[in-house]
C-alpha positions, 0 to 999 in steps of 0.5 A: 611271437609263438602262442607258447611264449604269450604269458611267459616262459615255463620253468627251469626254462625261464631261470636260465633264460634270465641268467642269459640276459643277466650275463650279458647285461652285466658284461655290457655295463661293466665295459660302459666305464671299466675302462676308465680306470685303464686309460692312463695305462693304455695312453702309454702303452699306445703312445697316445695323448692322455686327452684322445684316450677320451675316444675309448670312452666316446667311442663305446657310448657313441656306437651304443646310441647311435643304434639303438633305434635300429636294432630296435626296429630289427627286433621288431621284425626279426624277433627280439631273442634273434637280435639279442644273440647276434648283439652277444656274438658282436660283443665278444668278437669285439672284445678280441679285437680290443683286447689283441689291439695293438694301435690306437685305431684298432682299438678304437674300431674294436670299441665301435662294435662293443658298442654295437653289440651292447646297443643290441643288447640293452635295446632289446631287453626289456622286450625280452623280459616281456617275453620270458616273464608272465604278465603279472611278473613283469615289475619283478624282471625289471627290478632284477634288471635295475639291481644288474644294472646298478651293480655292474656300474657300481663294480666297474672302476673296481674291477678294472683297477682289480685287474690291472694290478695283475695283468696288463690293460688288455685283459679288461676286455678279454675277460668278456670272452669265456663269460660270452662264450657261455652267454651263447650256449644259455641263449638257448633258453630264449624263447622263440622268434616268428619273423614278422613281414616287413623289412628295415628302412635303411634311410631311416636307420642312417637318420636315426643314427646320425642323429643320435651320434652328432647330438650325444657328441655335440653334447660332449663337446659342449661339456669338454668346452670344445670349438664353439663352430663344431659343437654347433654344426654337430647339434644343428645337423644332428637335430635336422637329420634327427627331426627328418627321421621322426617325420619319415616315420609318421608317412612309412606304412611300417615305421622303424620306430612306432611314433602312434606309441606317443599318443598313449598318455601312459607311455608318453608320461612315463618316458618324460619322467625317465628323461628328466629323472636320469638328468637328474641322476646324471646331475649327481653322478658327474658333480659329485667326484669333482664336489669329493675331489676338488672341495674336499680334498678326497682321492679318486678312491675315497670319491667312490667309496662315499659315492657307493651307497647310491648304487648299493641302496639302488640295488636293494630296492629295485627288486622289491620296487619291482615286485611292488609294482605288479601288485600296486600303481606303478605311477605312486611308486615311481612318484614316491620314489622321485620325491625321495631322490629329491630330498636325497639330492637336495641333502647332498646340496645341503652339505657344510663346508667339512661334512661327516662321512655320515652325512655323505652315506645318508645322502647317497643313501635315500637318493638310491632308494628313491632312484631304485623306488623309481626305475622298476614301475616307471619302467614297467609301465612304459613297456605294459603301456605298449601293445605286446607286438610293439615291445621292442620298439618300446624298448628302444624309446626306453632305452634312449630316454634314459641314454639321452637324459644323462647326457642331458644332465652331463652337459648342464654339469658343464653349463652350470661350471662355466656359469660359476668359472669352474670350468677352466684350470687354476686356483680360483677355478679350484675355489668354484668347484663348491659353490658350483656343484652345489648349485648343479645338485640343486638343479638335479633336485629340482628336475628330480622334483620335476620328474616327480611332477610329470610322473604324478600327472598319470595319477591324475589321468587315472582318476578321471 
């Protein structure tokens, strides 16, 4: 990386180079679930069983993850802003495909490369950050990235049920257009990239995503209840070729994901804590809908109207969390902040039988500040535990931790159903949905609390 770039990038330079990355952070998490709200519309108009409509979901999620290893170690050949631009052209490309599609097949394909080009993107951030933003700032980025996030995920339902009520589904995706388009002419004021020696090990990009494909659909399928043989073939086979790529890494003279980053006690803590912190979240997020809907009688909308003061408090707090945490222990706040969204999960456990919309704000409430306290240090610390050469590869374990923790939480959602026979149709599965999501927020509180335990061990750590 150019010397002119070790401590941050200078003034306005800096502002539009976070607009840039803010743009495209925001279009990439916004496709992760705008579609949602689209698919009963698009199954009809493609002729498609509402069921398979599930793929244009899969799809997108899969790609994503399936690549973020790779993209990740590009990054660190090629320079992340280089990755990043080319992650933004791949984006766009796709959305024209998905939003001129006229069979389920190609758009399906179209959906594959936005998950592509939002894998390159969402794996290269953070080192991004680290680059534009001097040293001493660096909590505060991630903070604004945290608050990007949050919104974008709490803004994407609404926003395609916006636009479906003026324009057909296709639009959804070709909004992304005139918004990319604009991203590449910002993307200017990304810094500079030097090309490092050293090529990408094919054998283990293929590993990697095979890996990370057939666990997360493994996972999936597991959560739907699908064939016991399929879900079982993609889990083992998935976490052969998944064990077969770390080993690789560990004999490759330069290895595609930097397995020495896990010998940082630092870095080790702090990514645990994220996984177990984003099951956690991912706990919430999948048994609240059903706990709103099925328990309590309330309609999809009203379900995330009473959901929206999480995402809401995450993004008040992320930023002052991440301000905080370039002048005090990342490790306290992100435990503070776990032991928040403990309590707030064990509030929305808690709940009576007919609770008050209060009590339901409350709870989403304290679980967003707690989440938003949380993410910002626990994130900054991972990145600054790494050494500066090795920050997309840091990137790239950040990102999937997080990706692979919700998954984690989703499929203990279904486990904890099955337990309770919430898991198939009818009126008695109607009456276990409460005592079954219920339980699934008590074990969200509990790994919460878990996570708040892992990250206290660095507290520990630092006090020897």
């Amino acid at each position: 990386m150019a010397e002119a770039v070790s401590d941050g990038l200078p003034q306005p330079q800096r502002r539009l180079a976070v607009f840039a990355i803010a743009l495209a952070s925001t279009m990439g998490t916004l496709d992760v679930n705008i579609a949602n709200t689209a698919l009963p519309a698009i199954a009809r108009d493609l002729g498609i069983a509402p069921a398979t409509s599930i793929w244009i979901v899969n799809a997108y999620q899969i790609a994503s993850v399936a690549s973020l290893f790779t993209f990740a170690a590009l990054g660190q050949l090629y320079g992340p802003a280089r990755v990043y631009r080319l992650g933004v052209i791949v984006f766009i490309l796709a959305s024209a495909v998905c939003a001129l599609s006229h069979s389920f097949v190609l758009l399906i394909g179209g959906r594959v490369l936005q998950g592509i080009g939002a894998s390159a993107i969402f794996s290269i951030t953070p080192a991004l950050y680290r680059e534009v933003f001097p040293r001493a700032q660096l909590g505060r980025a991630l903070g604004i990235n945290a608050t990007i996030v949050a919104t974008s995920t709490a803004a994407g339902p609404a926003l395609g049920g916006f636009i479906l009520a003026i324009a057909p589904w296709m639009w959804i995706y070709a909004i992304n257009i005139p918004f990319g388009l604009a991203n590449i002419a910002l993307n200017r004021a990304l810094p500079h990239d030097d090309r490092n020696d050293g090529r990408l090990d094919v054998p283990s990009a293929l590993a990697s995503a095979l890996g990370f494909a057939l666990l997360i659909s493994g996972l999936g399928s597991f959560a739907r209840h699908g064939s016991a043989a399929v879900t079982a073939l993609s889990l083992v086979v998935g976490a052969i070729a998944f064990g077969w790529f770390v080993v690789r890494q560990t004999r490759l003279p330069r290895p595609m994901l930097e397995v020495g980053l896990f010998r940082i006690s630092a870095f080790t803590l702090a990514g645990t804590t994220a996984f177990v912190g984003f099951a956690a979240q991912a706990l919430a997020y999948v048994s609240l809908p059903y706990f709103f809907q099925r328990a309590f009688g309330a309609t999809p909308l009203e379900s995330a109207l009473l959901m929206i003061s999480w995402p809401i408090m995450l993004g008040l707090t992320s930023p002052l969390a991440g301000r905080l945490s370039d002048r005090f222990s990342p490790g306290v706040l992100a435990t503070v902040g776990l032991g928040l969204l403990s309590c707030g999960l064990a509030l929305y456990a808690m709940l009576p039988s007919h609770p008050a919309t209060f009590e339901i704000v409350v709870a989403g409430a304290v679980c967003g500040m707690g989440f938003g306290l949380f993410k910002s240090p626990n994130d900054r610390e991972l990145m600054m535990s790494a050494p500066r050469e090795l920050s997309s590869s840091a990137s790239g374990v950040l990102a999937a931790v997080r990706t692979s923790g919700q998954a984690v939480g989703a499929t203990l959602v279904a486990i904890t159903f099955a337990a309770f026979g919430a898991s198939v149709a009818g009126a008695a599965a109607d009456a276990a949905i409460a005592p079954a999501a219920h339980a699934a927020l008590w074990l969200g509180c509990v790994c919460a609390f878990a996570a708040m335990v892992a990250s206290g061990s660095r507290l520990r750590l630092r006090g020897r």
